[in-house]
C-alpha positions in Angstrom: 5.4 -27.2 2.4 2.0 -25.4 2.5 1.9 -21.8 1.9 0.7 -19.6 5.0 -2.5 -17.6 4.3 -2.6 -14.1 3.9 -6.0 -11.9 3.3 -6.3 -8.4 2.1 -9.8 -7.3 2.4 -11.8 -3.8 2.2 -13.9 -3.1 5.5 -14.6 0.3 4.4 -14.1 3.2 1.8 -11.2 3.8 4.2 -10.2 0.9 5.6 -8.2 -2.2 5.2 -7.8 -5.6 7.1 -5.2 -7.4 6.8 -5.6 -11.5 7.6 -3.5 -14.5 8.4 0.3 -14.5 8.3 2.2 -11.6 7.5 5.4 -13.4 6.5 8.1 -13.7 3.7 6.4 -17.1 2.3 2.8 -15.2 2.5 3.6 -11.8 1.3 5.6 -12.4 -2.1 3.1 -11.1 -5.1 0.7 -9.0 -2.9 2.7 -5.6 -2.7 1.7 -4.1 -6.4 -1.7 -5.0 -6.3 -2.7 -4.4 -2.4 -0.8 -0.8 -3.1 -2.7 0.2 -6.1 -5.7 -0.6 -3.9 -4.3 2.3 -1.5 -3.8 4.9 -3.1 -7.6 5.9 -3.9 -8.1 7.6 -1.3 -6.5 10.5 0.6 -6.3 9.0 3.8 -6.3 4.9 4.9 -6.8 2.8 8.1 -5.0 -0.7 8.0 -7.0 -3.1 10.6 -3.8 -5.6 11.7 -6.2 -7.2 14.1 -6.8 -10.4 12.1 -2.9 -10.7 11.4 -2.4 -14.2 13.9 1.6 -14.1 12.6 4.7 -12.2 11.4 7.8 -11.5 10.9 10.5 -9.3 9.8 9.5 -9.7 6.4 6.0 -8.8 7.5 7.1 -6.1 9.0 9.3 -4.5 6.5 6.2 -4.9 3.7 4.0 -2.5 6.4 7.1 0.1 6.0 7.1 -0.4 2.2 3.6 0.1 2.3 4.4 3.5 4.2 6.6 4.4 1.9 4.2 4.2 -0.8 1.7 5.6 0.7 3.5 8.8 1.3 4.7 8.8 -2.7 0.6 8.8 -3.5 0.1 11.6 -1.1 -2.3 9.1 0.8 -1.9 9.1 4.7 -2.4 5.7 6.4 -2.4 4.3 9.7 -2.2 1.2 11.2 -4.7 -0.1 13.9 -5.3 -2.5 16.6 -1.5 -3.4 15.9 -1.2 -6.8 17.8 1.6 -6.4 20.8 4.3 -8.6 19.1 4.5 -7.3 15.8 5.1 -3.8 18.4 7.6 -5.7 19.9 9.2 -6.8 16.9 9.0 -3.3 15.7 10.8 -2.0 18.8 13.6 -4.7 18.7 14.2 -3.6 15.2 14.7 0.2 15.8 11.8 1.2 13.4 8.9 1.4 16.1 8.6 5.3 15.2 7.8 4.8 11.7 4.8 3.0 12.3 1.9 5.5 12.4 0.1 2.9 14.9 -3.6 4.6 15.6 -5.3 3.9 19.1 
């Protein structure tokens, strides 16, 4: 079984894009170092454009990442979230914790 790809790559001083597949197989090993990453600055933009899959897994590593984010002090929002991970999002009651960014 090949491993689904999954980038994490600095656009900015700010910002974040996230590549690939956000899912359970792509995910595992990337939450301590992509976090550490984070927490340099005081506020952080994650570009999901890129992100071509996902899944509940996925999605519950973007609320982790929320989570630590808020323990840093660091304020982070998500941007040009693609439609089914909002869907997803909805369906799973959590929609409201994303801080999705026009």
């Amino acid at each position: 079984m090949v491993l689904s790809k999954f980038t994490i790559s600095e656009s900015s001083a700010e910002q974040f894009a996230l590549s690939g597949h956000l899912t359970r197989q792509s995910i595992s090993g990337k939450q301590d170092k992509f976090f550490a990453k984070l927490s340099k600055n005081k506020t952080q933009d994650i570009d999901l454009s890129e992100v071509s899959k996902f899944d509940t897994a996925g999605l519950a590593w973007l609320l982790a990442l929320i989570e630590y984010a808020n323990s840093q002090q660091t304020e982070i929002t998500y941007s040009q979230v693609p439609i089914e991970l909002v869907k997803l999002a909805k369906l799973s009651g959590v929609q409201a914790l994303l801080p999705i960014s026009a």
